[in-house]
C-alpha positions in Angstrom: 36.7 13.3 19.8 34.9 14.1 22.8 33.6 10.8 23.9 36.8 9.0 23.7 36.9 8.8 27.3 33.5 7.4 28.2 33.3 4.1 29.3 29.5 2.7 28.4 27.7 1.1 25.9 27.8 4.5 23.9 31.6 3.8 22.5 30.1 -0.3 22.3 26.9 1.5 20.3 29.5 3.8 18.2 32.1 0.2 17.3 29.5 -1.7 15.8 29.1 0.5 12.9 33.1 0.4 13.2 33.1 -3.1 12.8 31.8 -2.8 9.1 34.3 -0.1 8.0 32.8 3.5 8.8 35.5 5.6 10.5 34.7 6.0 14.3 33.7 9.6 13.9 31.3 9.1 11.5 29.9 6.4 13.3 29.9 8.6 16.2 27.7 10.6 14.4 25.4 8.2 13.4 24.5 7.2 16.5 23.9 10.8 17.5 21.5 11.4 14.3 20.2 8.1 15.1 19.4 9.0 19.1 17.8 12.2 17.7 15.3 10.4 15.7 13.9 8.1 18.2 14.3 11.0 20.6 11.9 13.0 18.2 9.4 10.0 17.6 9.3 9.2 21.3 8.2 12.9 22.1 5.6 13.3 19.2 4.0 9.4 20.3 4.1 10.7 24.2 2.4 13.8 23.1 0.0 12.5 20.9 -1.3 10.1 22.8 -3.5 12.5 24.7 -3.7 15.2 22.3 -2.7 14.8 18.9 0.3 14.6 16.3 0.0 18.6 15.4 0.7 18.9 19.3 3.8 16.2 19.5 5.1 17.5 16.5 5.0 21.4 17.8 6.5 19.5 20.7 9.3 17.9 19.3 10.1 21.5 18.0 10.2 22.9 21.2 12.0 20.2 23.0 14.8 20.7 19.9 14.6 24.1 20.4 16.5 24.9 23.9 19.9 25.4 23.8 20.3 22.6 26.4 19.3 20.2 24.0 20.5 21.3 21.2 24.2 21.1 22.7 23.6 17.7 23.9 22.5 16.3 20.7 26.0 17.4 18.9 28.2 16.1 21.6 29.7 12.9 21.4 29.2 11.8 24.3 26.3 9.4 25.7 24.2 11.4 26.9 21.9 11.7 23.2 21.7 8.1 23.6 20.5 8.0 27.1 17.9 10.3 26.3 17.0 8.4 23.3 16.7 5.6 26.1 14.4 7.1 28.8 11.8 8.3 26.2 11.4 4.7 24.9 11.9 3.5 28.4 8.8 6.2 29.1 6.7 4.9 26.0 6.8 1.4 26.6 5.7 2.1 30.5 2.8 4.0 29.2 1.8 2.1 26.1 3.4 -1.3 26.7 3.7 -2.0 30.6 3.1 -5.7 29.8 5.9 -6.0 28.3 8.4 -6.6 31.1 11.0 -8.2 29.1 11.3 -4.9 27.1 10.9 -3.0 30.1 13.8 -4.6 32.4 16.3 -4.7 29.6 15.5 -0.9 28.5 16.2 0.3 32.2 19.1 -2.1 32.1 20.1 -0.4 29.2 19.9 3.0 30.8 21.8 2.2 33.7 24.8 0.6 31.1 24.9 3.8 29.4 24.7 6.6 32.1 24.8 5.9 35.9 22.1 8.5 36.3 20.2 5.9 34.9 20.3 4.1 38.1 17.0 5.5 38.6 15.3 3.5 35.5 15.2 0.4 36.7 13.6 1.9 40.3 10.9 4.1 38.3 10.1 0.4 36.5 9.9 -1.4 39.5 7.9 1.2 41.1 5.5 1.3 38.3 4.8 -2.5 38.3 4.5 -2.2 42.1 2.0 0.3 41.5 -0.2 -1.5 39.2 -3.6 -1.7 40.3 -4.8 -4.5 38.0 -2.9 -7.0 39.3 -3.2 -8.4 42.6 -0.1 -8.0 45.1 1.4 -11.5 44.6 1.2 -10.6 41.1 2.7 -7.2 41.2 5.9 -8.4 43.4 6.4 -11.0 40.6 6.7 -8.3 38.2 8.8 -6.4 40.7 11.1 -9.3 40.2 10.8 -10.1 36.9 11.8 -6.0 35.8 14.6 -5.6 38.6 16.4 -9.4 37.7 18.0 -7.3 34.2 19.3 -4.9 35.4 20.8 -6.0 38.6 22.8 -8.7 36.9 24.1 -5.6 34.2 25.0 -3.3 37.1 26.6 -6.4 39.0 28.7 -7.8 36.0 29.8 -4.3 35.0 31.0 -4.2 39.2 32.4 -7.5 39.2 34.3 -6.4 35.7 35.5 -3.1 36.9 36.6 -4.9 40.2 38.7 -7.9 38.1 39.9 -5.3 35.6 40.6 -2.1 37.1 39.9 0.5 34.5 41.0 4.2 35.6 38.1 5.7 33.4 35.5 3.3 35.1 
C-alpha cells in the first residue's frame, strides 16, 4: 500500500471507514473514488458558473484526461484528496466568500493534509484582504477570523510532532 507511510489526515480520512469494518485498502479506495467525485463536481460548478454545464462537463473530461491526473487519482496517497480540497476551497471563495467559518477550516484542512497547502490559508487571507465591499477594519477582521483555523492546526500538529517525535513527520 502506497500511502502507508503518509502522515496526514489522508490515513485519519482512510480509518474512519476502517472503524466500521471495511478493510483499509478498500477504504483507501473509497476515499480516492470519493475525492474524484467532488474533484469532478468542483470543476463542472467552477466552469459553469461563467459558461455553462456542457462546458464544465467537457471540462471535467479534459482535466481527467491528462496522464498527470489520471496517475494521481489511483495512487494512495493524499494527494486526490488535496485536490479534492483546493477545488472546494476555490468554490466556496468564489461562490461563498461569506462564509469564513467554511473558508478557514477548508484551508486548514489543506494545510493538514499536504504541506503544499500552506499556501491555502495565505490565498484566503489574501482574498478577504482584498475584498472591496468591506471597509478595512472590516477586512482585517476577516483576515483574522480565516487565518485563527489554521494557525492553531499547523501549531498543534508542531507542538505534537515536537512532544512525540515521529520519524515520518
Amino acid at each position: 500500500w502506497a500511502g502507508a507511510g503518509t502522515k496526514s489526515i489522508c490515513p485519519v480520512a482512510i480509518a474512519l471507514p476502517v472503524v466500521f469494518g471495511v478493510s483499509p485498502i478498500q477504504s483507501a479506495r473509497w476515499i480516492n473514488v470519493l475525492a474524484a467525485a467532488v474533484t469532478a463536481a468542483a470543476i463542472v460548478l467552477l466552469i459553469a458558473s461563467p459558461i455553462g454545464y456542457a462546458a464544465g462537463v467537457a471540462g471535467v473530461l479534459v482535466v481527467f484526461a491528462t496522464q498527470a491526473l489520471f496517475d494521481t487519482q489511483i495512487s494512495v496517497l493524499s494527494e486526490p484528496l488535496f485536490i479534492a480540497l483546493l477545488l472546494i476551497l476555490l468554490l466556496v471563495m468564489i461562490r461563498a466568500r461569506d462564509r469564513l467559518i467554511l473558508l478557514c477550516v477548508l484551508s486548514a484542512a489543506a494545510v493538514m493534509v499536504r504541506y503544499a497547502g500552506a499556501a491555502a490559508p495565505l490565498a484566503v487571507v489574501a482574498w478577504t484582504l482584498l475584498d472591496s465591499r468591506y471597509d478595512w477594519r472590516s477586512r482585517l477582521r476577516r483576515c483574522a477570523t480565516v487565518a485563527i483555523v489554521p494557525l492553531i492546526a499547523v501549531t498543534w500538529w508542531f507542538a505534537r510532532t515536537a512532544i512525540a517525535p515521529d520519524r515520518h513527520a
